[in-house]
Every structure is written in structure tokens, then in C-alpha cells.
C-alpha positions as protocol buffer text, in pm:
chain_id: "A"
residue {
  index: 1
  type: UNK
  ca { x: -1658 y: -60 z: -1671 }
}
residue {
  index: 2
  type: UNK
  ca { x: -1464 y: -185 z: -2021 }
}
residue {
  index: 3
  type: UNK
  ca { x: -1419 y: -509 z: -2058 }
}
residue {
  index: 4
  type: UNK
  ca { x: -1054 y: -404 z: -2162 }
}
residue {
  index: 5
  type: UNK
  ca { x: -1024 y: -193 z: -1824 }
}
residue {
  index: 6
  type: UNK
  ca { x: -719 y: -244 z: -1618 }
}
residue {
  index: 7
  type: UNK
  ca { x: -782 y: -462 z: -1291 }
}
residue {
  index: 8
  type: UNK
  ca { x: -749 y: -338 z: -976 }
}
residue {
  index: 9
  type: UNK
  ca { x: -625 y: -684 z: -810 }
}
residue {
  index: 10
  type: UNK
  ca { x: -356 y: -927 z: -835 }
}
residue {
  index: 11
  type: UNK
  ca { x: -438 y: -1264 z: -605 }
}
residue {
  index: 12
  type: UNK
  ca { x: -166 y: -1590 z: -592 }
}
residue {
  index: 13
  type: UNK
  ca { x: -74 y: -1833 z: -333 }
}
residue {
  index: 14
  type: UNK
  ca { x: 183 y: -1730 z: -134 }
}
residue {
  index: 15
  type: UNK
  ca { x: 280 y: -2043 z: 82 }
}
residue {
  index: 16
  type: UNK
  ca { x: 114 y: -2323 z: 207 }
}
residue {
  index: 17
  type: UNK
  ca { x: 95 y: -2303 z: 594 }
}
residue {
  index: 18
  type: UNK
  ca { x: 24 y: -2604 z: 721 }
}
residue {
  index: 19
  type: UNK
  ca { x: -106 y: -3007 z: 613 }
}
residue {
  index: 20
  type: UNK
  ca { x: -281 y: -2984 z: 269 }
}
residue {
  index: 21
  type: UNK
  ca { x: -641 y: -3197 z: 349 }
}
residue {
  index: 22
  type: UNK
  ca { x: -645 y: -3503 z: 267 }
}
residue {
  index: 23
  type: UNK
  ca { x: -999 y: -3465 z: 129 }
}
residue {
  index: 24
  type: UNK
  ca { x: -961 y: -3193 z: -122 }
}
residue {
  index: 25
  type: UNK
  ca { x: -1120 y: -3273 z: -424 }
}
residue {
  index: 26
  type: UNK
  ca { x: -1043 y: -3259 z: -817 }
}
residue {
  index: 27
  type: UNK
  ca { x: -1198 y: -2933 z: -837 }
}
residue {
  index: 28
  type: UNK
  ca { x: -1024 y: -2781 z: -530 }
}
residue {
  index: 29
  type: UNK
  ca { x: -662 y: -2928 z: -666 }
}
residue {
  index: 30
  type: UNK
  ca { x: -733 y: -2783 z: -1013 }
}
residue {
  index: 31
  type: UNK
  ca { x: -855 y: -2427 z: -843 }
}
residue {
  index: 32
  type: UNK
  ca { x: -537 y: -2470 z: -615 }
}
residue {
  index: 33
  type: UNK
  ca { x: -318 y: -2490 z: -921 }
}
residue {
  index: 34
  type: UNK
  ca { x: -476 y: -2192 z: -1119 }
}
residue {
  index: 35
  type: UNK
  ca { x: -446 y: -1990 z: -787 }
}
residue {
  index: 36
  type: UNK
  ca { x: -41 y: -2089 z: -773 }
}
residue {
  index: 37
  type: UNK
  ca { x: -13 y: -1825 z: -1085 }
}
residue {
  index: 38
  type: UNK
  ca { x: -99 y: -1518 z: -1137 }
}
residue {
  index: 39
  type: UNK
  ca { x: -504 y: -1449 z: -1145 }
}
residue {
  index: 40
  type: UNK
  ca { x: -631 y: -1057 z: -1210 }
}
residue {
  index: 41
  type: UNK
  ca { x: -953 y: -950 z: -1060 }
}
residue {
  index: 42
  type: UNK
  ca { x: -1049 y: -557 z: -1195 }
}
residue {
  index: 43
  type: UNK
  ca { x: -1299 y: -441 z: -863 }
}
residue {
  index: 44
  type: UNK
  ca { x: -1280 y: -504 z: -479 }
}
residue {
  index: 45
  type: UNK
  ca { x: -1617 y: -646 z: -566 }
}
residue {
  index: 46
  type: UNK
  ca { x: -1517 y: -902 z: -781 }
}
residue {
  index: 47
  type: UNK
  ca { x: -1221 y: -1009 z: -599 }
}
residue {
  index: 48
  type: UNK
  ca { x: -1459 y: -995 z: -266 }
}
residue {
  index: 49
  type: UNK
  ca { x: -1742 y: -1245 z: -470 }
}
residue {
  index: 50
  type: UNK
  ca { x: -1447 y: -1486 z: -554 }
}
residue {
  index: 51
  type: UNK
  ca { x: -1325 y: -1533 z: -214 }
}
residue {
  index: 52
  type: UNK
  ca { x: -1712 y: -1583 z: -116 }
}
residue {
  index: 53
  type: UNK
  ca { x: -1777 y: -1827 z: -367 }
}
residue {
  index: 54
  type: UNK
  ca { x: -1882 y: -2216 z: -285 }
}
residue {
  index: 55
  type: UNK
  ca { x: -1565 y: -2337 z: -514 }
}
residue {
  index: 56
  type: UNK
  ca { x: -1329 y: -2069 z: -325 }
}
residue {
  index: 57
  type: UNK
  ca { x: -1477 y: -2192 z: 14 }
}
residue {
  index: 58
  type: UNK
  ca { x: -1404 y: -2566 z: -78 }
}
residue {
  index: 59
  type: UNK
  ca { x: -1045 y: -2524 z: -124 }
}
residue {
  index: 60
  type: UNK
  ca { x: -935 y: -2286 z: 139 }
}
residue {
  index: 61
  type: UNK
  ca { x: -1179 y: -2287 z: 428 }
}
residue {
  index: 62
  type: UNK
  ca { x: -1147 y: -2606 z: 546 }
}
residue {
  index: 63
  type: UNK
  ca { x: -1042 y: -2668 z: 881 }
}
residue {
  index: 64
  type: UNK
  ca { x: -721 y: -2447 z: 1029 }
}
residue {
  index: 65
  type: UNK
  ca { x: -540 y: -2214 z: 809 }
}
residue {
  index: 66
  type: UNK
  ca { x: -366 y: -2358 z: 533 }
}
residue {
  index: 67
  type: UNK
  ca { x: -291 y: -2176 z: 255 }
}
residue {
  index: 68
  type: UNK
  ca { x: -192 y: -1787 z: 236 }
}
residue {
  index: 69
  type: UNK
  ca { x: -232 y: -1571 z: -32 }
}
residue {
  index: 70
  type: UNK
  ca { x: -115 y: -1249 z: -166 }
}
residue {
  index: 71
  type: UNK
  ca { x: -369 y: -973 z: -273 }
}
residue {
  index: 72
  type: UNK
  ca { x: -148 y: -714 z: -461 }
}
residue {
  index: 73
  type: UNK
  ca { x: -206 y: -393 z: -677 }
}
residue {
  index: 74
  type: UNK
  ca { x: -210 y: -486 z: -1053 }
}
residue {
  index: 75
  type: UNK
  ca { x: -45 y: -179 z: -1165 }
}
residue {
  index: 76
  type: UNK
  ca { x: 251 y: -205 z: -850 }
}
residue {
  index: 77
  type: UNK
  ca { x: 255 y: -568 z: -791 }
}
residue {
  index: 78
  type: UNK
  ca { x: 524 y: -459 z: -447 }
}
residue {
  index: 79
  type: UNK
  ca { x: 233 y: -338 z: -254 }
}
residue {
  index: 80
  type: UNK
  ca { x: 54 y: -632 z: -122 }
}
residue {
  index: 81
  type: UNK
  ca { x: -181 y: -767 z: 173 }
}
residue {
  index: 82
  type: UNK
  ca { x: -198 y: -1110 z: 287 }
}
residue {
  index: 83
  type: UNK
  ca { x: -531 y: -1305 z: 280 }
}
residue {
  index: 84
  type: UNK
  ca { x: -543 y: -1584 z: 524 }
}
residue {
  index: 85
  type: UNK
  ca { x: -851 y: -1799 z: 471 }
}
residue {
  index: 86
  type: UNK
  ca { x: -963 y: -2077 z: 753 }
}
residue {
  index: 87
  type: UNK
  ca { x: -1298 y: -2220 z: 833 }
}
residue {
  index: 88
  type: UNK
  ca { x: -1417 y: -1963 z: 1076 }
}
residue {
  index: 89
  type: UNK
  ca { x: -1270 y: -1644 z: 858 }
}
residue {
  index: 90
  type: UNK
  ca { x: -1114 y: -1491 z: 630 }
}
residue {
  index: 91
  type: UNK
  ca { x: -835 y: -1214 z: 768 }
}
residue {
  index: 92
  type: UNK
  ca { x: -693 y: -952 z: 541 }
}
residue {
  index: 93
  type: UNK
  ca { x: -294 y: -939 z: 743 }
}
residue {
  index: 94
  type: UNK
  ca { x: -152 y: -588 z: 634 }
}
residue {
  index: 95
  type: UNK
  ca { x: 227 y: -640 z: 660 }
}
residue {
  index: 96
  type: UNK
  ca { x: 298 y: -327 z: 538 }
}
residue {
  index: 97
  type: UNK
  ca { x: 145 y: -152 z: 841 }
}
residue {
  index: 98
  type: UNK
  ca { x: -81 y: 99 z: 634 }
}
residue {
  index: 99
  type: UNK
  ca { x: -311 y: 177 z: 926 }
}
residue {
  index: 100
  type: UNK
  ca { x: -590 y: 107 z: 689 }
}
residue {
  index: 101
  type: UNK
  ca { x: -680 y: -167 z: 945 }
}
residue {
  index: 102
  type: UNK
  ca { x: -639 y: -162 z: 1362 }
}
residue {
  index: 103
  type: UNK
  ca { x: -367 y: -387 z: 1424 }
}
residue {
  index: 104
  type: UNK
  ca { x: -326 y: -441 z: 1073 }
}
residue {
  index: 105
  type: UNK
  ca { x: -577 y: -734 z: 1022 }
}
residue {
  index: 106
  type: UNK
  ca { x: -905 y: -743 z: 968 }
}
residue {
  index: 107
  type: UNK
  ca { x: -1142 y: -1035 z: 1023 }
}
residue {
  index: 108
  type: UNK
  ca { x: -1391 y: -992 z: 713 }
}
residue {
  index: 109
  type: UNK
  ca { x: -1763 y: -1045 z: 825 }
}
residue {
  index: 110
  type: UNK
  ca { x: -1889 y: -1137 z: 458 }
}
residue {
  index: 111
  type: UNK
  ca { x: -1853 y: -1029 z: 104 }
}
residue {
  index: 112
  type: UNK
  ca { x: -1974 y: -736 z: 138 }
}
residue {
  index: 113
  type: UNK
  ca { x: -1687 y: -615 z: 403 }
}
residue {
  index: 114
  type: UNK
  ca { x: -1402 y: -750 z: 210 }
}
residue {
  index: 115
  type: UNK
  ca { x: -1549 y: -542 z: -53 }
}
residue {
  index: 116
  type: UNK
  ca { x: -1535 y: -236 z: 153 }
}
residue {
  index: 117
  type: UNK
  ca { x: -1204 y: -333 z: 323 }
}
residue {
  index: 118
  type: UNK
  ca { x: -1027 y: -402 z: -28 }
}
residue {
  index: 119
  type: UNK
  ca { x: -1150 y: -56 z: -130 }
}
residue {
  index: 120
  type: UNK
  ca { x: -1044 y: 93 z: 164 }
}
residue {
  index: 121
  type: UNK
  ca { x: -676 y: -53 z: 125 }
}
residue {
  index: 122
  type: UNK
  ca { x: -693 y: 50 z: -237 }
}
residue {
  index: 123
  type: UNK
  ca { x: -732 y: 392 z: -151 }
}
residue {
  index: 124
  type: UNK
  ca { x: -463 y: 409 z: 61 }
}
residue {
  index: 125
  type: UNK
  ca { x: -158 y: 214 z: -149 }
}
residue {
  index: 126
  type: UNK
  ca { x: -299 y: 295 z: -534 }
}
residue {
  index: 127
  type: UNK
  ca { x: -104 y: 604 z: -558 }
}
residue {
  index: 128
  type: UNK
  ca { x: 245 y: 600 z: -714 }
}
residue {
  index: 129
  type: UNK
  ca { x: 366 y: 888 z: -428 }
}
residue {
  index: 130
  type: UNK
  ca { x: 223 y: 653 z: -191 }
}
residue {
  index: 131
  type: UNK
  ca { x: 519 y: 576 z: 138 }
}
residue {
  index: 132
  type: UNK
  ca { x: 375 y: 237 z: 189 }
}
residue {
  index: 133
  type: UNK
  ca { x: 671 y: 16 z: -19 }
}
């Protein structure tokens, strides 16, 4: 892929949920800030090794569920699927009902299923005709 390729992925907090911890460190408030704007990911796999990743893990799966965040398309930044992170899991909440996932969550089992699962939902809500608004 170009370097100069546009990304797939849009990611931002969305709200904060519940009692930020009163441990989080330097690095987790300065990854909390950068995450309050607009950050561009351009695969499912990249986005999916992000949300894996030790510095990712620090900040948001600590404890209950804190923090949501938004997972949108880059290209349509209206179609968009929640990402609720908590020490257990991470759970991919489609609130535009899709059917791309029973119930419309998903419980990720590792990096490698978010991959898939982002994929999956890319599929579905990519396409400009698509009737998920």
C-alpha cells in the first residue's frame, strides 16, 4: 500500500463513561489527549494492532469501562461503530444495526478478530449506496 493511500479508519473518544483512574499515568494522559482528536488508521490491521498495543491497553483497559470511542469510515465520517474497551474486552457496539454482528456487538477475542471484524464492517458500510446512515 502507498504511503499516500487513503485510510480506511477514523478512531476519537467519544465520551468518557465513567471515573477516569486515578492511576493513569503521563503516557496514558498524553495518549488520552491525542485520542480526543481526530487519529486516521489506513487497514483494519493497523487499527486492530493499535487497540492491541501495551500503550493502548494502559489507558483504556483498566478496570470497568471508561472511555468509548468512535471507529468511523475516513471517507464518510457518519457511518460509525462504537469501541468500548474494559479490562476483560474490547466490544465493537454497532448502533447502526448493520447485522454485520449478532446483536450488534461483538466481543473481540484478540487482534487478529478485530482485524477480521473491522473488515467485515468495512465491507458492509464502505459503499456510498450503502442504507446504513
Amino acid at each position: 500500500m502507498d504511503d499516500d493511500a487513503t485510510p480506511m479508519f477514523t478512531m476519537v473518544k467519544s465520551q468518557t463513561l465513567g471515573e477516569t483512574p486515578e492511576a493513569l499515568s503521563e503516557q496514558s494522559q498524553g495518549l488520552l489527549e491525542t485520542l480526543s482528536m481526530l487519529c486516521s488508521f489506513h487497514t483494519a490491521e493497523d487499527l486492530a494492532s493499535f487497540l492491541y498495543a501495551p500503550m493502548f491497553v494502559e489507558l483504556a483497559q483498566q478496570g470497568e469501562v471508561w472511555l468509548e470511542f468512535e471507529i468511523g469510515l475516513y471517507v464518510d465520517h457518519a457511518k460509525i461503530l462504537s469501541l468500548i474497551p474494559s479490562e476483560k474486552e474490547i466490544v465493537f457496539a454497532d448502533n447502526a444495526s448493520t447485522g454485520v454482528f449478532e446483536g450488534n456487538l461483538h466481543r473481540c477475542s484478540g487482534e487478529e478478530d478485530a482485524a477480521a471484524r473491522l473488515n467485515q464492517w468495512y465491507s458492509v458500510v464502505h459503499s456510498p449506496e450503502s442504507r446504513f446512515e
